[in-house]
N, C-alpha and C positions, 0 to 999 in steps of 0.2 A: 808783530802779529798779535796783536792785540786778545784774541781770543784765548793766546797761550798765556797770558801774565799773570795770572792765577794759578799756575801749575805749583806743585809742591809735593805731588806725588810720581812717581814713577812705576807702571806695573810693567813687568814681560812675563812673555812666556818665554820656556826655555826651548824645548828640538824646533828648529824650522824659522826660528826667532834670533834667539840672543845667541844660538850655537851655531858655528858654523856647517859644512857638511861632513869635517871630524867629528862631530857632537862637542866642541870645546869651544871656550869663550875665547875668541883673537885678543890677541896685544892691545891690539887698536880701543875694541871694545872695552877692554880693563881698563885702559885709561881714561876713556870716556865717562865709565860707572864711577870711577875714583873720586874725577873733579865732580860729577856731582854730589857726589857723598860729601864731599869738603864742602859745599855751597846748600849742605842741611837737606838736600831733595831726602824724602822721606821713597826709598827702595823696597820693594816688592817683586817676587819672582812666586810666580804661579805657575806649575808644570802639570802634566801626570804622573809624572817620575811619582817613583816613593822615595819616601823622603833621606832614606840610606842610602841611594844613590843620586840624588839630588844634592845631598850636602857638600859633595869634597868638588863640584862640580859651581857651587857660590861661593864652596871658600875661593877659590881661586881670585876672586873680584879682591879680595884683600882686606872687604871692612866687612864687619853682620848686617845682618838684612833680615827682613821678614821672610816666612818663605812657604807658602801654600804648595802641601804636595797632592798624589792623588785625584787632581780635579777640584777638591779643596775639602776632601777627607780628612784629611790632616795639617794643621795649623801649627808652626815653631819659631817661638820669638826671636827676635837676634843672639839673645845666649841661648838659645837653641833648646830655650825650653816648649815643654808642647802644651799650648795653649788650649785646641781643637783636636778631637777627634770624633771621627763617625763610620763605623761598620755596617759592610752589609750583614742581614741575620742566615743562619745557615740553610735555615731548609727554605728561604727564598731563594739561592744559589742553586740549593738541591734541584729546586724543582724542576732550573733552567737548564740544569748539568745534564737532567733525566728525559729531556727532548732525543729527539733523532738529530743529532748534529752530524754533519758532514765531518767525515771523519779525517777529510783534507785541511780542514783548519784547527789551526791551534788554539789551546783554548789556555788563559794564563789566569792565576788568584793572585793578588797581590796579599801575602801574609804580613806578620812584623816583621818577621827577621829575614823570608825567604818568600820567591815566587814560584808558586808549582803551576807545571806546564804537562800537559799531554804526550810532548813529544819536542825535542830539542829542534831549536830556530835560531840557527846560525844572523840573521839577521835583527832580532831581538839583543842577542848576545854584544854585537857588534855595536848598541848603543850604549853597553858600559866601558868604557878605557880600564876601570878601576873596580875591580867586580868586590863590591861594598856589598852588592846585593844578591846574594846566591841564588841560582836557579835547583830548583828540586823536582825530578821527574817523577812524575806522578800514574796511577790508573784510578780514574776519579770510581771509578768502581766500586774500588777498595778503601778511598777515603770517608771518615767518617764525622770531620767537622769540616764544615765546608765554610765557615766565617771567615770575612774577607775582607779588606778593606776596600776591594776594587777589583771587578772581573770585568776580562776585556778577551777578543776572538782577532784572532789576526790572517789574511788571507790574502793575495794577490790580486783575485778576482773582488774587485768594489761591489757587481753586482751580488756575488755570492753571498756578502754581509749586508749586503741590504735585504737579502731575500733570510737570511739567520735574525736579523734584527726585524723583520715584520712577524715571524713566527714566535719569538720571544715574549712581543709584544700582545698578539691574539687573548695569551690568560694573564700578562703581567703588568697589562696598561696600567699606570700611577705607578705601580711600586717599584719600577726604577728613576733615578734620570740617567738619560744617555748619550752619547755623541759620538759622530767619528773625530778621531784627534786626524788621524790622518786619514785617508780612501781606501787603506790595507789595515786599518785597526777600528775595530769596534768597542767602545767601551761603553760599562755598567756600573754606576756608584748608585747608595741607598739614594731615594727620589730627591732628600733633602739637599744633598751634593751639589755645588755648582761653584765653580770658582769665583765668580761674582759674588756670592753669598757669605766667603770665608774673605772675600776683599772687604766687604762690607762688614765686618768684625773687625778687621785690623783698621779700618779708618776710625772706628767710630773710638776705638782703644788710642788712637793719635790724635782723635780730635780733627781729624779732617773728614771730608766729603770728595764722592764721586765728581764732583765740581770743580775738585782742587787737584783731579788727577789724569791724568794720559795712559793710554794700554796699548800695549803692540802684541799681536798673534796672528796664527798662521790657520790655524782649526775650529771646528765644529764647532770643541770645548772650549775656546775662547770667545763665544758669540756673545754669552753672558755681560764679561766685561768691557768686551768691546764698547758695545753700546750704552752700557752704565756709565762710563765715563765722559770727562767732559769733553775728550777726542779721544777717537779709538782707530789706529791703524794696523791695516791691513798690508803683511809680506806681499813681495814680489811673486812669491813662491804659493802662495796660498791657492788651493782648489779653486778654478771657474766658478763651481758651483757656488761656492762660498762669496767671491766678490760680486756674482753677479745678486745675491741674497741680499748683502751688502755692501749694495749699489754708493748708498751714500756715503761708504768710509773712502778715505784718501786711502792710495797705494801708494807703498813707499817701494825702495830696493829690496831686492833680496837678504834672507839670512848669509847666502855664500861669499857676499858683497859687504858686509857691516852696513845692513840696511838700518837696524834701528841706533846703532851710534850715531851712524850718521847725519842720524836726521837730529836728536838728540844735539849732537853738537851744534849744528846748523838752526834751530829754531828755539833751542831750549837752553844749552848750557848758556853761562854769562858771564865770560874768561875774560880778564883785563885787558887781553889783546884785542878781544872783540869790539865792536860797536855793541850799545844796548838794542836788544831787538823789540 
């Protein structure tokens, strides 16, 4: 495949991607990330996770890694120093907090050390195995720094957040960017945020280009790098609406399935057992 032979970077995203539907990295997959770590691929893991709970979640893979958390709010180099940061400013937050929000959705701040929430979400909860990351319940009423790394609304109903995220937008057009990661989550990082953008930091800090690299995601927030790269794949699992957006990415297997090792082994790794591809 001649288009791939220039590879030498690796990006994923992690829920929907590189996690199975435990939220954990399979065996299979570790082994996969391993050999290539051994054959120098330069690893990148781009989530919305924060990064306290994104970390014990790559250690797992068993070597460092670059690792963009937040959407790509926050930047941490393989000793896991923090290279990037960028907040949202408080009374931007304020102002969105101080709408008529439907009081059926939940509404979450990504802090440092903790995520304050409106009201406890058994299903949010369920994406940490390792609670790294405490949740703190909140009455935004009563708080009074509302600086953030990352505000994000979560709901069941897809239309209900699209109908929260046009009204957001009416007085806040530019000074977010936003995306759904998933159809039940809306998220909001400062405008400059994009995970493409904190990929494009770490290449240029390794010396490589969007040319020399592959991306695998399943969301909105992956649309960025999808397409910045020099092939960008699209889950099994990914929204309609997203592959029908983009039409032109290859779909691979599912996250539930080791879609991206998969593929990964099959067109990418280059094991002595293999033929050269």
């Amino acid at each position: 495949m001649n288009h791939l032979e220039n590879i030498k970077v690796i990006v994923t995203d992690l829920d929907g991607t590189l996690l199975d539907k435990s939220h954990q990295i399979a065996t299979y997959t570790k082994t996969i990330f391993r050999e290539l770590h051994q054959q120098n691929y330069l690893i990148i893991v781009a989530t919305g996770r924060h990064h306290l709970d994104a970390m014990p979640l790559v250690e797992s893979l068993g070597f460092p890694i670059y690792l963009v958390t937040s959407n790509g709010a926050r930047i941490h180099a393989p000793n896991k120093e923090l290279l990037f940061s960028k907040d949202m400013k408080s009374d931007s937050i304020k102002s969105v907090l101080d709408l008529d929000i439907d009081p059926e959705i939940t509404t979450v701040l990504f802090k440092e050390d903790v995520w304050q929430t409106n009201k406890h979400n058994e299903k949010l909860n369920d994406f940490q195995k390792v609670l790294n990351y405490v949740p703190e319940l909140v009455n935004y009423k009563e708080v009074t720094d509302f600086k953030a790394i990352k505000m994000f609304f979560t709901h069941p109903s897809h239309s209900k957040l699209i109908a929260l995220r046009d009204q957001i937008l009416v007085n806040h057009n530019g000074l977010f960017s936003h995306a759904f990661s998933l159809p039940y989550c809306l998220e909001f990082m400062d405008n400059t945020v994009d995970k493409s953008v904190a990929i494009a930091k770490i290449l240029e800090i390794e010396n490589h280009s969007f040319d020399q690299a592959i991306s695998f995601g399943d969301g909105y927030n992956d649309e960025g790098m999808l397409i910045k790269t020099a092939k960008g794949l699209l889950m099994g699992n990914a929204p309609d609406s997203l592959k029908q957006k983009l039409s032109q990415l290859e779909v691979i297997d599912t996250n539930e399935f080791d879609g991206v090792a998969k593929y990964l082994s099959k067109n990418i790794l280059k094991r002595s057992s293999s033929p050269t591809l």
